[in-house]
C-alpha positions as CSV (number, residue, x, y, z in Angstrom):
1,X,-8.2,153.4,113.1
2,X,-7.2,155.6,116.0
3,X,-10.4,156.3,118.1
4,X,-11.7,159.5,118.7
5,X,-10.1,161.2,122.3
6,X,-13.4,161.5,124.7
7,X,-12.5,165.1,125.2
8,X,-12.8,166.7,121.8
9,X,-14.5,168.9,119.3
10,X,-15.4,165.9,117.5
11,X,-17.8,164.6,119.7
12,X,-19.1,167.7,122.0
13,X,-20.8,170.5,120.8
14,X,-21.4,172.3,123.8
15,X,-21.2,171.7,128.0
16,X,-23.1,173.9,129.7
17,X,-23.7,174.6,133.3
18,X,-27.4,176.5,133.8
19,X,-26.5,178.2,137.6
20,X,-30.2,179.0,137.9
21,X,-31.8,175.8,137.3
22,X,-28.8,174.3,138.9
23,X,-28.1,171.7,135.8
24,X,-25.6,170.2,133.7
25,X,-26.1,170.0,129.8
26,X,-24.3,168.1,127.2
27,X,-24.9,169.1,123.4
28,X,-23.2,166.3,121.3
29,X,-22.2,166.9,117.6
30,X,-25.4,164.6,116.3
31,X,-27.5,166.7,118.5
32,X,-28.1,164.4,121.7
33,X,-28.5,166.1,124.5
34,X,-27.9,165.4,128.3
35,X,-29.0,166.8,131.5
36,X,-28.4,166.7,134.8
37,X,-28.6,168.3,138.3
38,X,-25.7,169.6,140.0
39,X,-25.0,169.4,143.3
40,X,-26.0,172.0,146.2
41,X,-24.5,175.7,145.0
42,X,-21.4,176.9,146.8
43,X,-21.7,180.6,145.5
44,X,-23.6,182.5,148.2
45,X,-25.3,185.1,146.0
46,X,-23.4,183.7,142.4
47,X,-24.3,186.3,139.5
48,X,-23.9,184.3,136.9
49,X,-26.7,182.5,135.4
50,X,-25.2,180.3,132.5
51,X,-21.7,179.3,131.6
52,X,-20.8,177.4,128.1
53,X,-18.0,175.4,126.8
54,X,-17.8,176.0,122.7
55,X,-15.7,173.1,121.8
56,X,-15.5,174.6,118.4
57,X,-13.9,178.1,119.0
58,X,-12.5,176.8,122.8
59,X,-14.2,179.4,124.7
60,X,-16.2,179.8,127.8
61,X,-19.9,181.8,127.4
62,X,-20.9,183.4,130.4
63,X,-24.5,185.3,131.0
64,X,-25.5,187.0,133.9
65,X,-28.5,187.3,135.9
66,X,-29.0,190.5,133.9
67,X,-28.4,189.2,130.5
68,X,-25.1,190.9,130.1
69,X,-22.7,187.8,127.8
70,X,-19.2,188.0,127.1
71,X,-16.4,185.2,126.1
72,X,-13.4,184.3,128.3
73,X,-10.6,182.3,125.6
74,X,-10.4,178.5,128.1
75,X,-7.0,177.1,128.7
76,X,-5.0,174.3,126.7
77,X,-2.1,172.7,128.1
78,X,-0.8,172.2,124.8
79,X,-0.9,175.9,123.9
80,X,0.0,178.4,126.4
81,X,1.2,181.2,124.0
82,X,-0.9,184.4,124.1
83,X,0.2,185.8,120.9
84,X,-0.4,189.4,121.7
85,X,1.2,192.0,124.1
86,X,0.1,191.5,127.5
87,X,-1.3,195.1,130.0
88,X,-1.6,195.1,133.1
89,X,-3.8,198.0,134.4
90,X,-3.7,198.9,138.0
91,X,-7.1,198.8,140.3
92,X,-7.5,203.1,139.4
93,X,-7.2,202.2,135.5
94,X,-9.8,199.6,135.4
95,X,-12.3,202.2,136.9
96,X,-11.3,204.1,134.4
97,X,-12.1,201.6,131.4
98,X,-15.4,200.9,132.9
99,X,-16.2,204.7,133.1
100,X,-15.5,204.8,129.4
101,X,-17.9,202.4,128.8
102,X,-20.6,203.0,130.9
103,X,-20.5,206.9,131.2
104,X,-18.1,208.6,129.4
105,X,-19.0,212.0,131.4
106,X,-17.6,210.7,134.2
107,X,-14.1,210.4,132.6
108,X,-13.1,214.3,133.1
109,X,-9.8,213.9,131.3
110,X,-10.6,214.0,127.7
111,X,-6.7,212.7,126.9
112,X,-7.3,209.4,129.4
113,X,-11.0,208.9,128.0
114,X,-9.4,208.2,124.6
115,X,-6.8,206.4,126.0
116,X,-9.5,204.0,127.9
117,X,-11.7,203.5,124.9
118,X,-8.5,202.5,122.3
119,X,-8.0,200.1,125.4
120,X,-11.2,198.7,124.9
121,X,-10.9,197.8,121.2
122,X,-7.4,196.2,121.5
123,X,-8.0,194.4,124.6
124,X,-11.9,193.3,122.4
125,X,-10.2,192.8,119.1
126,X,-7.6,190.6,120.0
127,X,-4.6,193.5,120.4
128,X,-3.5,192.9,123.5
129,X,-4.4,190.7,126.8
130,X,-5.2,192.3,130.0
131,X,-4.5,189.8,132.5
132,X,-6.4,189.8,136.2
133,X,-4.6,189.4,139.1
134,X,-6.1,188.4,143.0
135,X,-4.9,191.8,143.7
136,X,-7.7,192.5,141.6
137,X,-10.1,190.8,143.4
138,X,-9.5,191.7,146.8
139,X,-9.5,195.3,145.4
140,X,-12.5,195.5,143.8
141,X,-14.2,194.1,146.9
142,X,-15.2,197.0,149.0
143,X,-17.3,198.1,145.7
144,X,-20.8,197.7,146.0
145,X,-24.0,198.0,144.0
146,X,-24.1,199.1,140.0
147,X,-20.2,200.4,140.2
148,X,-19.3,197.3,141.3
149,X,-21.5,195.4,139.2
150,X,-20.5,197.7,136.0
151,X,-16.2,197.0,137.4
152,X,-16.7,193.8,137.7
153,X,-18.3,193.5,134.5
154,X,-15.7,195.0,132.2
155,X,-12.8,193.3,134.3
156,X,-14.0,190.1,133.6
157,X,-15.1,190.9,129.8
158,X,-11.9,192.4,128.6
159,X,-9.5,190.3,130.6
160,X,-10.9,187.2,129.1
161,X,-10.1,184.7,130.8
162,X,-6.4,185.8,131.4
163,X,-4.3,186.3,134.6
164,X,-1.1,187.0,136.3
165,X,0.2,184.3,138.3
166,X,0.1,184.8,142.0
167,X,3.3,187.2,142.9
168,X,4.0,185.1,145.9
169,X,4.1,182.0,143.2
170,X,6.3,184.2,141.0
171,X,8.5,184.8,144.3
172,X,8.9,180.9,144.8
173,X,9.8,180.3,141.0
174,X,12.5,182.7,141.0
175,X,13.8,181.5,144.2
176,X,13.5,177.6,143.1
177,X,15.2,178.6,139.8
178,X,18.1,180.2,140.9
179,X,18.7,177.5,144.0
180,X,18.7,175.3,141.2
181,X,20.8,177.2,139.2
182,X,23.5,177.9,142.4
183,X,23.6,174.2,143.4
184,X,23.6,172.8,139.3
185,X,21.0,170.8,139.6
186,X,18.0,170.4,137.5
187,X,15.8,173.5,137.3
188,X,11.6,172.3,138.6
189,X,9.2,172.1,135.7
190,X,7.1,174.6,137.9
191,X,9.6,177.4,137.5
192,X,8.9,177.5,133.6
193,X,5.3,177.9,133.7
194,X,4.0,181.4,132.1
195,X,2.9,184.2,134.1
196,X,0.5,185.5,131.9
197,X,-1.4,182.4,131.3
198,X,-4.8,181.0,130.5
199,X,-4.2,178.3,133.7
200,X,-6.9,178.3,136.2
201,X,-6.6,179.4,139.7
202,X,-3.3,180.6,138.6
203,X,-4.1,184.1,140.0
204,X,-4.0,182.1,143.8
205,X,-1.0,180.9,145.7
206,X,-2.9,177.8,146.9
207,X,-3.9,175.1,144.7
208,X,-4.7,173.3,142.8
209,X,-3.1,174.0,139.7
210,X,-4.0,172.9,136.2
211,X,-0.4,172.2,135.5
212,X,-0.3,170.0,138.3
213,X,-3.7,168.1,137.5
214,X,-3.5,164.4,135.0
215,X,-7.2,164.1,135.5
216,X,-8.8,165.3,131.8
217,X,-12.4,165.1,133.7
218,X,-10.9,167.2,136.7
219,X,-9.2,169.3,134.2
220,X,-12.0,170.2,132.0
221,X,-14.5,171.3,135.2
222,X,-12.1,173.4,136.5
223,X,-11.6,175.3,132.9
224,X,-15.0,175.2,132.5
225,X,-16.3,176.8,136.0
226,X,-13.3,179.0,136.7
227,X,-14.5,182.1,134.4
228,X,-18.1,182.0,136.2
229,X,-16.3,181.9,139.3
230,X,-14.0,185.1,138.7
231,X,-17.2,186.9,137.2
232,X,-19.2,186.3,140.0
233,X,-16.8,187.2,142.6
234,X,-15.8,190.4,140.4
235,X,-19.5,191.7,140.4
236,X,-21.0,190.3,143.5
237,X,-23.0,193.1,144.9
238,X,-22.2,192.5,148.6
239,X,-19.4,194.3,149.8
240,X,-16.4,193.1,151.7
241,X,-14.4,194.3,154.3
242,X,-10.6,195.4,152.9
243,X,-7.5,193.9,155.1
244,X,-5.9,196.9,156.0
245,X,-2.9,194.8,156.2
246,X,-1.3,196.8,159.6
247,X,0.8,194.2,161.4
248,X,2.8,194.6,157.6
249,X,2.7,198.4,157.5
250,X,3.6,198.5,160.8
251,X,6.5,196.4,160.5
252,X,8.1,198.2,157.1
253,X,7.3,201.4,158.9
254,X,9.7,200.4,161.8
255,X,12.3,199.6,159.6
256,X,12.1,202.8,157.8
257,X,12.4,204.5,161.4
258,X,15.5,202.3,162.0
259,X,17.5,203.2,158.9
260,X,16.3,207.0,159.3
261,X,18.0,206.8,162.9
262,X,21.6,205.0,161.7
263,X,24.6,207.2,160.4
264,X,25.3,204.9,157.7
265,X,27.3,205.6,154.6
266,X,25.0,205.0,151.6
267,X,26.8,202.1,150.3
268,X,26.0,200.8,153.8
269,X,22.5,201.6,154.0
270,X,22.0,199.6,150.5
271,X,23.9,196.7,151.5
272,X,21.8,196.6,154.7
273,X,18.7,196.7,153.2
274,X,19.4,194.0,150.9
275,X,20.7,191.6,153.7
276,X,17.6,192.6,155.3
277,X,15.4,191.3,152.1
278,X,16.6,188.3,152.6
279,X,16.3,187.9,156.5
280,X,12.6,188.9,156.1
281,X,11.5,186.8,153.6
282,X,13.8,183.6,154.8
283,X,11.0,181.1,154.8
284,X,10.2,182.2,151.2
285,X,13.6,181.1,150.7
286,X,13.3,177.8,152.9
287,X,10.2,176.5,150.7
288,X,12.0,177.0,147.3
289,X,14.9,174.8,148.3
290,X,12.8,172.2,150.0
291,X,11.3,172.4,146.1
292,X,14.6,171.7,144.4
293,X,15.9,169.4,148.1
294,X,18.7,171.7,149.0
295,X,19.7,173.0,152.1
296,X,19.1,176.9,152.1
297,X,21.7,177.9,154.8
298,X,24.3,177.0,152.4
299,X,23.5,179.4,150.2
300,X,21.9,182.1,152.6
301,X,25.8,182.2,154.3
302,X,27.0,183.5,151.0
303,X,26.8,187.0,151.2
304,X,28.4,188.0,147.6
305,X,25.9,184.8,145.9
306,X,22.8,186.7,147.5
307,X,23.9,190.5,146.3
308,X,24.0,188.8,142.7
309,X,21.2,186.8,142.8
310,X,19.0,189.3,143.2
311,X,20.1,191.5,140.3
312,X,19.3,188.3,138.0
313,X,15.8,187.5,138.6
314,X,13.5,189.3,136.6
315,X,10.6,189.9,139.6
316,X,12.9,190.6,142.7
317,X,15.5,191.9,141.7
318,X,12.7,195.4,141.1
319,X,10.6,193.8,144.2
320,X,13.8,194.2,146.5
321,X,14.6,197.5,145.0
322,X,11.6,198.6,145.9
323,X,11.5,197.9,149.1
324,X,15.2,199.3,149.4
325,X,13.5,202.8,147.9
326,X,10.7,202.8,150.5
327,X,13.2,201.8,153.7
328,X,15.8,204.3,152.9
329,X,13.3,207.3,152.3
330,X,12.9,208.7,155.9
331,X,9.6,210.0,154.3
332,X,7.6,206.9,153.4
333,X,4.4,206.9,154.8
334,X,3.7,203.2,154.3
335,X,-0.3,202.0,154.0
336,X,-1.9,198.6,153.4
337,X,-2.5,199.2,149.9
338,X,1.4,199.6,149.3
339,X,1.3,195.9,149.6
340,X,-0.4,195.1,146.8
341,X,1.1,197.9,144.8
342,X,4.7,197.2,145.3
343,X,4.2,193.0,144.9
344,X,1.7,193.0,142.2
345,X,3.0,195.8,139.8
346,X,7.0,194.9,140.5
347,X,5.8,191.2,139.7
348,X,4.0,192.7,136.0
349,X,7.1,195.0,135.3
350,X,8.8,191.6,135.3
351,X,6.9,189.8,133.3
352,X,4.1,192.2,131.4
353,X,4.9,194.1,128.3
354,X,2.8,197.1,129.7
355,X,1.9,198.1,132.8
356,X,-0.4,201.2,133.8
357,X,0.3,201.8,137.7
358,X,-0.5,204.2,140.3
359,X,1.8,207.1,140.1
360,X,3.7,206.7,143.4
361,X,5.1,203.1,142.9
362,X,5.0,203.5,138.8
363,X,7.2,206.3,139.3
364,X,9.9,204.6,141.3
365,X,9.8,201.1,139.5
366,X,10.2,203.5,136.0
367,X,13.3,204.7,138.3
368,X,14.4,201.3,138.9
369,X,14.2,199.7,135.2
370,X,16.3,202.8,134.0
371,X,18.6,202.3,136.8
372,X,19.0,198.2,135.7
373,X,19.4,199.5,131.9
374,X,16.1,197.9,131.0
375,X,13.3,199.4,128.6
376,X,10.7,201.3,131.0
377,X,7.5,199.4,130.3
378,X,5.5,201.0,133.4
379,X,3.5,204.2,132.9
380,X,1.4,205.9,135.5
381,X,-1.2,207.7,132.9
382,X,-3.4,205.4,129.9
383,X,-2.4,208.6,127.3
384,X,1.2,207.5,128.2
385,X,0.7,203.6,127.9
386,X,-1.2,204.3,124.4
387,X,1.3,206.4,123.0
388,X,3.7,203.5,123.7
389,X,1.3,200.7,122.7
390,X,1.0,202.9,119.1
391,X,4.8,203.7,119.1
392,X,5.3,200.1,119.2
393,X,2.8,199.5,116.5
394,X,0.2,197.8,118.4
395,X,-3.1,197.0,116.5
396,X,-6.4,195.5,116.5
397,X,-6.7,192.2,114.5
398,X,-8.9,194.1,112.1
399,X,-6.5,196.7,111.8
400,X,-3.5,194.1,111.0
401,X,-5.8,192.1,108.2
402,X,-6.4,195.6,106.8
403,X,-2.8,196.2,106.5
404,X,-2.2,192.8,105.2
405,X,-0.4,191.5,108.2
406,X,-0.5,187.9,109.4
């Protein structure tokens, strides 16, 4: 008789972590119960009063100090599938859904306050996922007070528990993938993990990862405290000072100068700013080859293998475009919000089946996936990310039973 495994449905009923009495709770299926106390808090001012593990329906419960509960779907290793389209809403957007729900009024745009609220039921009935990124997070900082609270809130609600991998993680797997790939050698595990994914901590270049972890107790208290800890940084009600990013801005903007000063053919101009991707980002390139144990000068000597090895990966080949865009237009103004903009929205072109950006870098990555013959997935208005979402037939699971489909 095979013994029941220690983590399942079959035994628990519910683990619960009560952030106000500072406790640990086991429900077992007989109805034993277990309890606690947990060590010192690490949250400085954690909203979040109560998190719960369902074993049943493999979600996390989170209440906050003000009563306010939602669900966040908890990550399996052995099913890493989301099932639905994922939508990837820039920073503007999201104020926009939590206007809709809040206080419609403040949504002038009748069109976009439509949009927002058929948002809200796909992303609530199990249409679509809208993943979370640490752009996010560092964004939403500088809010303070009920907006931030009321942000927070519906980020955390309706992205449920999903997120983008980290861009500069994305950047690494591409890199490690094609090293790999240039050199025939085995391609890393790492490389083939989702980027819209369930994982914890995936949203952060650091670690750990759950991927990475073989410790089932380790495992399960990071799944079962990341949600509470995304919350409660999301709607913390202290603001926090933005990085403004300058030493980057002021670096990009000197290259734009440069090129704006050169008389340079344009077939020049474009080769030079993609030699000059590389030569800025060379360390990225240095830690993906010590991942697959390859010597990276090899490869960084060949000039033809680098022109084509950009065009093949999915994130910077529109990253480096990008960037090419910006350096060439003696006109960009860069700012230290283009940072996030041009990593995190090139990364969820990539790998996102939607994407609602800010107009400036939606524009030019729409310009970029026409110029690689790809399907334009970016939109820089909700009214134009719904239409697509209904052109492509996009429903609410209610919606699909009613129609019969599976």
């Amino acid at each position: 008789m095979t013994a029941t495994p220690f983590f399942s449905a079959d035994r628990f009923q519910y683990w619960a972590i009560d952030f106000v009495r500072n406790e640990f709770e086991v429900v077992t299926v007989d109805g034993q119960r277990h309890t606690e106390a947990l060590p010192p808090p690490t949250l400085r001012d954690n909203q979040v009063a109560r998190s719960v593990f369902d074993w049943e329906r493999w979600w996390v419960w989170n209440t906050t100090v003000r009563g306010d509960l939602f669900a966040s779907e908890a990550y399996s290793p052995m099913n890493t599938d989301k099932g639905r389209p994922a939508v990837y809403l820039d920073q503007n957007h999201w104020s926009t859904l939590a206007w809709a729900r809040v206080d419609p009024s403040k949504v002038k745009n009748q069109d976009e306050l439509a949009a927002a609220q058929r948002i809200i039921a796909l992303a609530a009935d199990a249409g679509i996922v809208l993943p979370l990124s640490s752009a996010h997070l560092t964004e939403t900082g500088p809010l303070y007070g009920d907006r931030r609270y009321q942000v927070g809130l519906m980020m955390a609600s309706m992205s449920a528990g999903w997120q983008l991998r980290s861009p500069l993680k994305v950047w690494g797997n591409e890199l490690a993938a094609m090293l790999a790939g240039y050199e025939h050698l085995p391609v890393p595990p790492s490389t083939k993990m989702p980027v819209v994914t369930l994982e914890p901590l995936a949203w952060s270049s650091g670690g750990p990862h759950a991927h990475e972890i073989d410790n089932d107790l380790e495992l399960f208290q990071l799944v079962l405290t990341e949600p509470s800890v995304i919350l409660s940084t999301l709607i913390d009600t202290t603001p926090l000072q933005r990085s403004e990013a300058s030493a980057w801005v002021e670096r990009n903007r000197q290259i734009t100068e440069l090129f704006a000063a050169e008389d340079l053919t344009e077939a020049e101009r474009r080769r030079r700013t993609t030699g000059l991707f590389w030569c800025e980002n060379i360390q990225e390139l240095e830690r993906a080859a010590a991942i697959v144990g390859v010597d990276a000068s090899r490869f960084a000597q060949d000039a033809d293998a680098l022109v084509h090895q950009l065009k093949t990966m999915p994130y910077l080949s529109i990253l480096s475009t990008l960037f090419q865009y910006r350096h060439l237009d003696r006109n960009a103004r860069w700012k230290s919000g283009d940072f996030f903009d041009m990593l995190y929205l090139s990364c969820a072109a990539a790998y996102c089946d939607y994407v609602a950006a800010e107009t400036y870098t939606g524009t030019q990555i729409q310009q970029i996936l026409r110029q690689q013959g790809k399907r334009v997935n970016t939109f820089v208005s909700l009214t134009d990310l719904v239409a697509a979402l209904d052109r492509d037939g996009v429903m609410t699971a209610s919606e699909r039973a009613a129609r019969g489909d599976h």
